[in-house]
C-alpha positions as CSV (number, residue, x, y, z in Angstrom):
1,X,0.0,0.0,0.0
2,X,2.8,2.4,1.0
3,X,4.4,1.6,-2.5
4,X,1.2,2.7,-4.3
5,X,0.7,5.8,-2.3
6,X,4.4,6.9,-3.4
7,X,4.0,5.9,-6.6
8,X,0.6,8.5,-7.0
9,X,2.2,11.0,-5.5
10,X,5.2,10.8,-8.1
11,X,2.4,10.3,-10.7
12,X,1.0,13.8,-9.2
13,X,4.1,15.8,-9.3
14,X,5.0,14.7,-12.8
15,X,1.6,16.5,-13.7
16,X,2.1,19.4,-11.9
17,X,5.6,19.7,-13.1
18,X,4.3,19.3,-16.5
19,X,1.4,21.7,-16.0
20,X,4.2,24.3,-14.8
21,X,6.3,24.0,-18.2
22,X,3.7,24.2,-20.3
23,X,2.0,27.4,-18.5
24,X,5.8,28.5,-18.7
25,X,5.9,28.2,-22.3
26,X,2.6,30.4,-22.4
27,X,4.5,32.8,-20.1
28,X,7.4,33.5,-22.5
29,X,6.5,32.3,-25.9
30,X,5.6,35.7,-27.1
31,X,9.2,37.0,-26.0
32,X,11.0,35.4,-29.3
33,X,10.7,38.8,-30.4
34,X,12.5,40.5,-28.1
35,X,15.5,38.4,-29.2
36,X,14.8,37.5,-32.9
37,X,13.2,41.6,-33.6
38,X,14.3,43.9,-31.2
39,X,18.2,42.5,-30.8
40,X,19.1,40.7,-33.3
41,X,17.0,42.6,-35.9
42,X,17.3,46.2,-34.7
43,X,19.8,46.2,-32.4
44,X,22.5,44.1,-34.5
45,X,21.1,44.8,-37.8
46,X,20.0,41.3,-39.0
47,X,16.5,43.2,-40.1
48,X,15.8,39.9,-42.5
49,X,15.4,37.6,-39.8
50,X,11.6,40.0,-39.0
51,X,11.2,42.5,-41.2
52,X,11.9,41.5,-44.8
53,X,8.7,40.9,-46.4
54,X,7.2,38.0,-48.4
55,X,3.9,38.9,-50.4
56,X,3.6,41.6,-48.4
57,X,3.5,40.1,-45.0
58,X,7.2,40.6,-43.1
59,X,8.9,37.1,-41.7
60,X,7.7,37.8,-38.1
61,X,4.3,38.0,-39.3
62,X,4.3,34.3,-41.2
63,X,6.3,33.0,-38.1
64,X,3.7,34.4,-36.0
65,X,0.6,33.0,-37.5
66,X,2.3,29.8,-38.5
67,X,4.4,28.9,-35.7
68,X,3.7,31.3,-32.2
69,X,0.1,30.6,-32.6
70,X,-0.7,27.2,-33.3
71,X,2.5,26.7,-30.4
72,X,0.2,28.7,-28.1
73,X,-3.1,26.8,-28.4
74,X,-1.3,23.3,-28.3
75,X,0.0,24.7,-25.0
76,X,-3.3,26.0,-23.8
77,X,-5.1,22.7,-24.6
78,X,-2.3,21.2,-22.7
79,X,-3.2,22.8,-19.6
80,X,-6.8,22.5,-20.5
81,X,-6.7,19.0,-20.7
82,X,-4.5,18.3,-17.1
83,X,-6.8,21.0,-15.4
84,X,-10.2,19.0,-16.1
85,X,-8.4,15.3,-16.0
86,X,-9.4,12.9,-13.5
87,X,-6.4,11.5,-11.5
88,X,-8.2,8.5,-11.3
89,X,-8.5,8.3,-15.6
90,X,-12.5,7.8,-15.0
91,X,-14.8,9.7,-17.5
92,X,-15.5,13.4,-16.9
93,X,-19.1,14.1,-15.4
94,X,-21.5,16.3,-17.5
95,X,-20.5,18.9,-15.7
96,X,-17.0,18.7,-15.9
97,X,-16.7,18.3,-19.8
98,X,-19.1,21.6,-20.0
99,X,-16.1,23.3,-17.5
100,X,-14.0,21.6,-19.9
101,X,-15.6,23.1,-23.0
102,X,-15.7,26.4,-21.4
103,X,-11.8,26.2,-21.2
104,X,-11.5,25.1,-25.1
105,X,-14.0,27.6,-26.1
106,X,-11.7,30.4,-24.8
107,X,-8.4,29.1,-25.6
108,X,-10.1,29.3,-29.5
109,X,-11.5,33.0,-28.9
110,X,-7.8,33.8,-28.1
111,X,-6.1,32.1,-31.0
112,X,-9.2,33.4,-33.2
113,X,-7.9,36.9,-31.8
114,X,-4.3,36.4,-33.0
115,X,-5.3,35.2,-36.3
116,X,-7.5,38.7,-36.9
117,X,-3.9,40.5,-36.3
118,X,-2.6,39.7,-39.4
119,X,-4.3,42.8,-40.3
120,X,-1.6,44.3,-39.1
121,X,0.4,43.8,-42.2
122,X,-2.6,45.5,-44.5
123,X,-2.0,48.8,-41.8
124,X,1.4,48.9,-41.9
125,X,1.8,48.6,-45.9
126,X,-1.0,51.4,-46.2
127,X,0.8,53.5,-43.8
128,X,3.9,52.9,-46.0
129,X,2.4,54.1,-49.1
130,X,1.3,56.7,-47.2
131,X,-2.4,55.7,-47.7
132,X,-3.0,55.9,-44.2
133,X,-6.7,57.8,-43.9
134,X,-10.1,57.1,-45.1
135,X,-13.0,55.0,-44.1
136,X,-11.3,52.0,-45.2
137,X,-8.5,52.5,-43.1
138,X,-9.7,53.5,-40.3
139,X,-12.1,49.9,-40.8
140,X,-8.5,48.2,-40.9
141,X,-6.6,50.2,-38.1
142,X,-9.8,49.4,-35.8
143,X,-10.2,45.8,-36.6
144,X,-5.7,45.3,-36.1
145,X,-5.5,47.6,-33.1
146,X,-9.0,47.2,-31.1
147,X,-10.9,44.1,-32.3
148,X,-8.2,41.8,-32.5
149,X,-6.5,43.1,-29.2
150,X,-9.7,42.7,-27.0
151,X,-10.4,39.4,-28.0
152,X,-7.0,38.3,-27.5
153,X,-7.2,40.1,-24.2
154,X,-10.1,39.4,-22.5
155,X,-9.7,35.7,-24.3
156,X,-6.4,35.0,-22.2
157,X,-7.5,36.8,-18.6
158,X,-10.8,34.6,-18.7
159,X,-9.0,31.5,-19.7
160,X,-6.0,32.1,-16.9
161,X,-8.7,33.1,-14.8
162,X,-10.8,29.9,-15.5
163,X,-7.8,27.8,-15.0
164,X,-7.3,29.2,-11.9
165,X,-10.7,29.1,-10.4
166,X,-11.4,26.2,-11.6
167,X,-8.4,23.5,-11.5
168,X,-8.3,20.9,-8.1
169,X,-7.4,21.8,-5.0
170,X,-4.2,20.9,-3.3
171,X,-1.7,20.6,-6.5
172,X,1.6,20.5,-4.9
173,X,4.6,20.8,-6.3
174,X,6.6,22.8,-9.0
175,X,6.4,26.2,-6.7
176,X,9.1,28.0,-7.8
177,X,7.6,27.5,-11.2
178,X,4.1,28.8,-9.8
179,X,6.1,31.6,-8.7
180,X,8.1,32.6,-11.7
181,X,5.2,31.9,-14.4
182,X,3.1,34.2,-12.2
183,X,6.0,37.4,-12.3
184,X,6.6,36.5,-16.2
185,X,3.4,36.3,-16.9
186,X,2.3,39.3,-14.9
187,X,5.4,41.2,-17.2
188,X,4.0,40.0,-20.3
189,X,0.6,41.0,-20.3
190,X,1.1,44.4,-18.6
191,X,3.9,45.5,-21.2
192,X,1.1,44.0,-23.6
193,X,-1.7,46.2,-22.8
194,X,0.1,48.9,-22.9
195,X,1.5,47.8,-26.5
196,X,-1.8,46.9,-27.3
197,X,-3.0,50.9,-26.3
198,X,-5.2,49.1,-24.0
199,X,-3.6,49.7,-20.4
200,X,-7.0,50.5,-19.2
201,X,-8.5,47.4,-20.5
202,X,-5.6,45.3,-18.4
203,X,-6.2,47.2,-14.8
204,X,-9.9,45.8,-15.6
205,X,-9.1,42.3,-16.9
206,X,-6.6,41.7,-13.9
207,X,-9.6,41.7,-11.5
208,X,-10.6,38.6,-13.2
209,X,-7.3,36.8,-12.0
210,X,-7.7,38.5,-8.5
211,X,-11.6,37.2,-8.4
212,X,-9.7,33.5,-9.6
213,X,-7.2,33.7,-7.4
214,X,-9.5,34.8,-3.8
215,X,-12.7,31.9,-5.2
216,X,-9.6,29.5,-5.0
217,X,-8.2,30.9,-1.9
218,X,-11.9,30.4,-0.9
219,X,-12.2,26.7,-1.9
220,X,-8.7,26.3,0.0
221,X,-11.0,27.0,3.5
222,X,-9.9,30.2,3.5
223,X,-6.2,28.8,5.2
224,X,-3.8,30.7,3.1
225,X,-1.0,28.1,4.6
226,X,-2.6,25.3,2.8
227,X,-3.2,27.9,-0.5
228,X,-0.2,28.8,-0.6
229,X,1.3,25.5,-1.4
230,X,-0.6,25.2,-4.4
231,X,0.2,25.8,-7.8
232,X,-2.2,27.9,-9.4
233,X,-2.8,30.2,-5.9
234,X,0.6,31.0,-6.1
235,X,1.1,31.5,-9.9
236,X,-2.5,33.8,-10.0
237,X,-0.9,36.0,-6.7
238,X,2.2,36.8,-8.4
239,X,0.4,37.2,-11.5
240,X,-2.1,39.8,-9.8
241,X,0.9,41.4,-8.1
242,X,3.3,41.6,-10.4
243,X,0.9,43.5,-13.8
244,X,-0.8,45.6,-10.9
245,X,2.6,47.0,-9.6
246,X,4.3,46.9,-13.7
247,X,1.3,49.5,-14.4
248,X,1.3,51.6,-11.3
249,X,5.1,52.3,-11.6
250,X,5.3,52.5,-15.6
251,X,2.0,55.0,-15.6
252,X,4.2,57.0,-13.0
253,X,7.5,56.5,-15.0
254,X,6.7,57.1,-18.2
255,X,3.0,57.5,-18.9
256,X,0.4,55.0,-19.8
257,X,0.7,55.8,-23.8
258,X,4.3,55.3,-24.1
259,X,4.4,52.1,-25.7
260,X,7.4,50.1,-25.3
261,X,8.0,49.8,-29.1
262,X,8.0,53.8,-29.9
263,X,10.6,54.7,-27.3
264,X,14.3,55.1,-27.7
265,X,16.4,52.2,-26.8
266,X,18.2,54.6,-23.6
267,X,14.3,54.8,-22.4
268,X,13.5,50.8,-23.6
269,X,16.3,50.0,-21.0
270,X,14.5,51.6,-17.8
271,X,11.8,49.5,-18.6
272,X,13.6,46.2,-19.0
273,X,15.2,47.7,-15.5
274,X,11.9,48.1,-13.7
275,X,10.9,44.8,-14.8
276,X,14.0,43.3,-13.4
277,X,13.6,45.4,-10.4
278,X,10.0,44.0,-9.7
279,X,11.6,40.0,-9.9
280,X,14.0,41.2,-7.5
281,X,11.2,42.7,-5.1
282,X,8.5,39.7,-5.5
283,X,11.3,36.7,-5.3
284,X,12.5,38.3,-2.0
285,X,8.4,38.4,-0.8
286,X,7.8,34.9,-1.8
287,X,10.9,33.7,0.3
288,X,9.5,34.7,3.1
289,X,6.2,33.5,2.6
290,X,8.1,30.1,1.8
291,X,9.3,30.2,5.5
292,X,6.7,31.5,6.9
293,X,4.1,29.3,5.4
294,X,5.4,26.2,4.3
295,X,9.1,26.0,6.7
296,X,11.5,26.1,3.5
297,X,14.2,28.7,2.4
């Protein structure tokens, strides 16, 4: 009997280990163009590898409608499918498989989203030919830089939100993962919105993690001791903390329209500098939560 308990709980932390890589690929998958774009392309001067264009539509744009985001909904049915899994491998109720459903539903919304961004391409090339007015481009600008961007938005908070709310109690393990999925994560989507032009947008989407992540403190008994040892609790709070304190201090720093991508590369630098100043912050919080809630340094 001892030999099968062990063996579950091994079986467990494989899952949540492999629940925590694949919500850590959805963390940082969009940051290929930081390295790929922004350093290799502008900074060294290897523009080909994004911004030489095929038929119109520049490499970054093919890799990220062919690769990034057919990547991110394999990863997002990943976690879909070890959120709503039985550990005992029985069939899902009724009313699991409609949770379930839920979880697909919005994963598609969010891909759906991306795919509406290739519009992008048709803005930029009118822009270029200096075409850049009229109904018909103000139709194109508003269907690239508001439709597209709120449904990837509030696609992804529901989701992350749904995941959180709604995956089982008690999944142990993988919680420095939890921790740094939560800050990257957090980083992502508030430099995001603000790309986007839809920092407002974010402050009002993030309550939808906070909700998640205070139902499943809720489910927990209210013993943030026993929460805090699980995966998702942790991930959600440093998710919540992380975006809420990356638009507080950026809308004091440099203004909530300052996107990241018009600034010069002196100015691009604080920002990758308050970023890293917010890991430092959170990772020294979370160590002492560690040893005050769960005895470990």
């Amino acid at each position: 009997m001892a030999k099968a308990i062990s063996d579950g709980d091994k079986e467990q932390h494989a899952v949540v280990k492999r629940l925590g890589w694949w919500v850590f690929f959805i963390s940082v998958a969009y940051h290929y163009k930081l390295f790929f774009c922004a350093f290799l392309g502008l900074g060294l001067g290897f523009t080909c590898i994004c911004y030489d264009v095929v038929h119109g539509i520049t490499h970054n744009h093919w890799f990220e409608h062919f690769v990034y985001v057919p990547m991110m909904w394999v990863a997002l049915n990943a976690v879909n499918e070890i959120v709503f899994s039985r550990t005992d491998l029985a069939p899902l109720s009724k009313r699991r498989k409609r949770l379930k459903w839920i979880g697909q539903f919005l994963a598609v919304m969010y891909v759906y989203g991306h795919g509406m961004h290739i519009m992008n391409t048709v803005e930029m090339w009118a822009r270029d030919l200096g075409d850049a007015e009229g109904p018909l481009y103000d139709q194109i600008w508003w269907i690239d830089e508001q439709l597209s961007h709120w449904m990837q938005f509030v696609s992804f908070f529901l989701l992350m939100g749904w995941f959180i709310a709604q995956d089982r109690l008690d999944r142990t393990g993988a919680r420095y993962l939890a921790v740094v999925t939560g800050v990257l994560i957090g980083i992502d989507r508030g430099i995001g919105v603000i790309e986007g032009d839809n920092p407002l947008l974010g402050v009002i989407l993030t309550s939808i993690i906070l909700l998640a992540c205070l139902y499943r403190l809720k489910r927990h008994g209210g013993s943030f001791a026993r929460a805090w040892r699980d995966f998702f609790f942790r991930h959600s709070m440093l998710f919540v903390i992380t975006i809420t304190l990356l638009l507080a201090l950026y809308s004091l720093i440099f203004g909530l329209q300052a996107q990241p991508s018009n600034m010069a590369y002196s100015v691009v630098a604080k920002v990758v500098l308050l970023a890293l100043s917010l890991i430092g912050i959170e990772l020294f919080i979370v160590l002492g939560l560690d040893r005050r809630y769960t005895g470990q340094n």
